[in-house]
Every structure is written in C-alpha cells, then in structure tokens.
N, C-alpha and C positions, 0 to 999 in steps of 0.2 A: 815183549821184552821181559826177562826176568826182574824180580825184583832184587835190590840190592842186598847183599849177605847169602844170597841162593848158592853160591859157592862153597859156603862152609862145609856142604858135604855130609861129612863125617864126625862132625866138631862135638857132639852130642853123642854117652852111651848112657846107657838104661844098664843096670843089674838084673839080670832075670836067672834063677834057679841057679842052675849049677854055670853057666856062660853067660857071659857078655853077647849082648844083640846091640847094633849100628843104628840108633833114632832116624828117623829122617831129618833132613837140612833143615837150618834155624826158619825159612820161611816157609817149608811145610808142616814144621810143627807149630808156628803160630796159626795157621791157617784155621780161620773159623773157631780162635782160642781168645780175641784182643776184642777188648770192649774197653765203653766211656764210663764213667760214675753214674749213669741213669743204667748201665747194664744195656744198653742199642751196641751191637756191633760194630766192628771199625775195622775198615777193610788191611790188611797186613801190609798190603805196598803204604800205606800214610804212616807205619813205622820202619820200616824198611829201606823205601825208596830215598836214601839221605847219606851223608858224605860219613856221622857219626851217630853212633846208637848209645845211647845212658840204659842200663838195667837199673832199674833202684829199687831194691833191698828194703822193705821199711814197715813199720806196722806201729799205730797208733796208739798203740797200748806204750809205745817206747817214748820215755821222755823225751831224751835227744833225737829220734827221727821229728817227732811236733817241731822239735827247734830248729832242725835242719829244712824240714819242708819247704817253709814260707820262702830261707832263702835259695832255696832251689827253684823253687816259683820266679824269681822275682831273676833268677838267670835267666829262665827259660825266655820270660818275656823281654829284656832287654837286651841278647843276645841273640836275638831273631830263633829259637825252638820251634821246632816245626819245619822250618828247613834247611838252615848247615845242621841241624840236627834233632836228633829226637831222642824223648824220653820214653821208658817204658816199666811203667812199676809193677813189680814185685811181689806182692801181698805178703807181709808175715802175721797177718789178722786173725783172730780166731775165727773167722765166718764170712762169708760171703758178704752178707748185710754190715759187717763191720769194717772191708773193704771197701766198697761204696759209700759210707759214710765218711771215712776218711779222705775218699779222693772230695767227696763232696764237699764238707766243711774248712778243708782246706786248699780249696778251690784248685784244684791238681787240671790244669789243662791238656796233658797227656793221657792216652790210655793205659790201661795195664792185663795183664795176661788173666785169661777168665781163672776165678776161685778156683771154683772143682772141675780143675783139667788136667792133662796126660803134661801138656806143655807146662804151664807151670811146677811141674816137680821133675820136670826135664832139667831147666832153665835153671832152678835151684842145684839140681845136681851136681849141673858144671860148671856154674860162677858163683854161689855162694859160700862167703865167708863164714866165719864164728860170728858175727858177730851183726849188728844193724844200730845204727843207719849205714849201708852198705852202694857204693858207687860203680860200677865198673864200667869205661870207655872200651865200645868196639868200632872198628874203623870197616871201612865198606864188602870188606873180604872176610869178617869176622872174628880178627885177629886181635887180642886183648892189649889193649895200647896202657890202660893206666886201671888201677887196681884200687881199692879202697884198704886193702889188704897187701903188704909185701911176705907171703908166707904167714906167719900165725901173725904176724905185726902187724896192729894196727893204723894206717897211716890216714884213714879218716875219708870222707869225702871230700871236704875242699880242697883235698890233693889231687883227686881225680878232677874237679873243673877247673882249678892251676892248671893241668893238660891240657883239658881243652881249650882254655884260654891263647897258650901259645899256638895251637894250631889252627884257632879261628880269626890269629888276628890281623892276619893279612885280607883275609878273606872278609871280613868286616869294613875291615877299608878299603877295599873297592864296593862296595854294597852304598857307603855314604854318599857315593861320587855314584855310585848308576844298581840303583834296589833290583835284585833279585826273586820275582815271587812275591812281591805286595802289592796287597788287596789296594785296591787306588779308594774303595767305601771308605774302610776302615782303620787300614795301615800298617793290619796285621802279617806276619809272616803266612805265605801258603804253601803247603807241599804240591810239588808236581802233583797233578790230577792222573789216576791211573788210564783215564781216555787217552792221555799223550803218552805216558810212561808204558802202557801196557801196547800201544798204538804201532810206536814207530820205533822198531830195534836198529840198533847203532851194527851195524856189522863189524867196522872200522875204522880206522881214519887214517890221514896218507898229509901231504904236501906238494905241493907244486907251482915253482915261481915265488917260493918266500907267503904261497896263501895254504890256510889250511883247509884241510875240505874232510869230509866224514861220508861214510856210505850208510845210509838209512834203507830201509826196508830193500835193500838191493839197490838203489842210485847215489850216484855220486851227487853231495850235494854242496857248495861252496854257500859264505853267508849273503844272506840276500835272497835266497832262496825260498820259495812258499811251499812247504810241505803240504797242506791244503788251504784252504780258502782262511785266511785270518792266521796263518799259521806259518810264521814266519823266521826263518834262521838268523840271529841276531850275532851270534858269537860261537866259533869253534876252535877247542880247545883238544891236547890230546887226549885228553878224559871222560871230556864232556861236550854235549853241545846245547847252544842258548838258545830259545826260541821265544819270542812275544807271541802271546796271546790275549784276546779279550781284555786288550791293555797292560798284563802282568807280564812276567817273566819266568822262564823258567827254563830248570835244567833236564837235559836227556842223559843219563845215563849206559853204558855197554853193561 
C-alpha cells in the first residue's frame, strides 16, 4: 500500500540552472530523510500514513517558536498526534546538533526532516514563509488546507490548529465512545504499523444491501472479516477501513 500523500506527484520543483526539474513525490523525498532527536531513523509511512500532516517551520534561536512549541506539544498529545495526525518539523537551526537539542529539550515527540538533506530544502522551498514560528496543514492528497501565512500576511500558527481543530472534531468524538489506535499499556496514540499499512492494499470499496464492504489485496471483504490470524475488520468506511489488532485499532487506508 502506498503511503499517504504518495499522490502529490508533482507538488515539489527544485530550481536547477537555467530550468525547472519535477522533485519526486513528497513521500519519495522524505524517504530515508525523517529522523527522532537521538538522530535513529523513522520510517516515512509513521509520517505520512495519517488523515493530516503539520510542517513546522521553527528554530530555537527564535523567541516566539520556544513559545510556541510547548503549546504545540501539549496539542499533539491531547489531540491524539500521532494518528488523526502528524507532525513534522522543519529545522531553521543553525546546525544539525542544534536541531537535536531543540527537539530534545523541548520534548518534540514528532520527528523532523534530516538537517543536511536534499528533502529538507525541498520542503522549504515549497511551503515556507517569510517568516517562523511557521504552521502549514496538508490533508492526505497534499493539498494545503491552512497556512500560517495568507500571502505575505502573517496570520500565525494558532490559526493553522483553529483548522485543524474544526476538522478533527467530529472525529474526536467518535474516538471517546470507541479509541482508534491506543496502546491499551500506555494510552497513547499509535500510527498504523507499516506491517498492516504496507500489508493490505485497499483496492476499493462498493455497497451491497445497505453493508459496506472494501476489496483488500484482491478479495471482497465485509466487517467481521479476519484478514489474518488476529487481524480482524472492525469498521468500513468509504475511505477507510478498521481493523483490531493485538487489542488496538486501526485504520487502512487506499
């Protein structure tokens, strides 16, 4: 299964010489680009594979991004981060090692795009503003839903999570009544694991008799269904399908 945003395409140019060259797609250019604050790898579907994507814009050295941080933090984790959505920072640091200290001391539970890489001055290219602390929502097709920026206008980041707000709050409230994707240890938000996400591609989905059913790896599957041993179809949707696992939940995307 592709990961989420693999459609963008095109969304991304690079200046080179005298023409314009076409970057690859936002999840080929993360590819082997996305790390933690210890600098370990982080495979691109655990940013990707998610209904909304946050770029954040920010570098340590900047007053207002310190200020801004904590309570972006403090979204992430009460907003379930991690799976209706993901963050993915930015660096505007002077250094690699001052990147990492930033995610680290101020406890940034998202990854961000490696320092010195091709992706990172991609990413800049196409969504950066004038300015930082810098926000920008993209939604699963890559399409720029809310801005930190209206043109040269400042309109800040907490205008960009005002957005996401209205669009996560339906979806929160079915989450209080039946949790999607939490760890039963610890309570935390999890993303689909790429085992399933990369596992079992959605073909389609269809109806029949008022049920909804989706076609996975080639079969028609209605809910109730075990796609393997433990792996069980909870919810189909036309966008998505549910599946428990290992006690949690979780969503399948096309």
């Amino acid at each position: 299964m592709k990961t989420a945003f693999s459609i963008i395409g095109c969304a991304l140019l690079l200046i080179s010489g005298c023409g314009v060259k076409v970057a690859k797609s936002l999840d080929l250019t993360l590819e082997d680009a996305v790390v933690d604050s210890r600098g370990e790898a982080v495979e691109t579907g655990y940013v990707l594979n998610t209904d909304y994507l946050l770029l954040y814009f920010s570098g340590h050295w900047c007053g207002p991004c310190r200020s801004f941080t904590p309570v972006l933090v403090d979204y992430y984790k009460k907003n379930m981060g991690g799976n209706l959505f993901q963050v993915l920072f930015v660096s505007a640091d002077h250094s690699d090692a001052e990147m990492k200290n930033y995610m680290h001391s101020a406890n940034m539970p998202w990854p961000a795009i490696v320092y010195h890489s091709e992706a990172r001055k991609l990413v800049k290219l196409q969504y950066a503003g004038n300015g930082i602390p810098q926000l920008v929502l993209l939604d699963r097709k890559g399409h720029v839903l809310a801005d930190s920026f209206a043109g040269k206008k400042y309109l800040g980041p907490q205008h960009v999570l005002n957005e996401l707000d209205k669009r996560l709050a339906d979806r929160l409230k079915k989450r209080e009544v039946d949790p999607v994707g939490l760890s039963e240890a610890t309570g935390e938000a999890l993303p689909t694991p790429d085992k399933l996400a990369k596992r079992f591609k959605i073909d389609g989905f269809g109806k029949a008799k008022n049920q909804n059913m989706a076609f996975i790896n080639g079969e028609l599957v209605l809910v109730g269904h075990e796609l393997d041993k433990g792996i069980i179809v909870e919810e189909i949707t036309d966008t998505y399908v549910e599946v428990s696992y290992e006690k949690n939940r979780y969503r399948l995307f096309q």
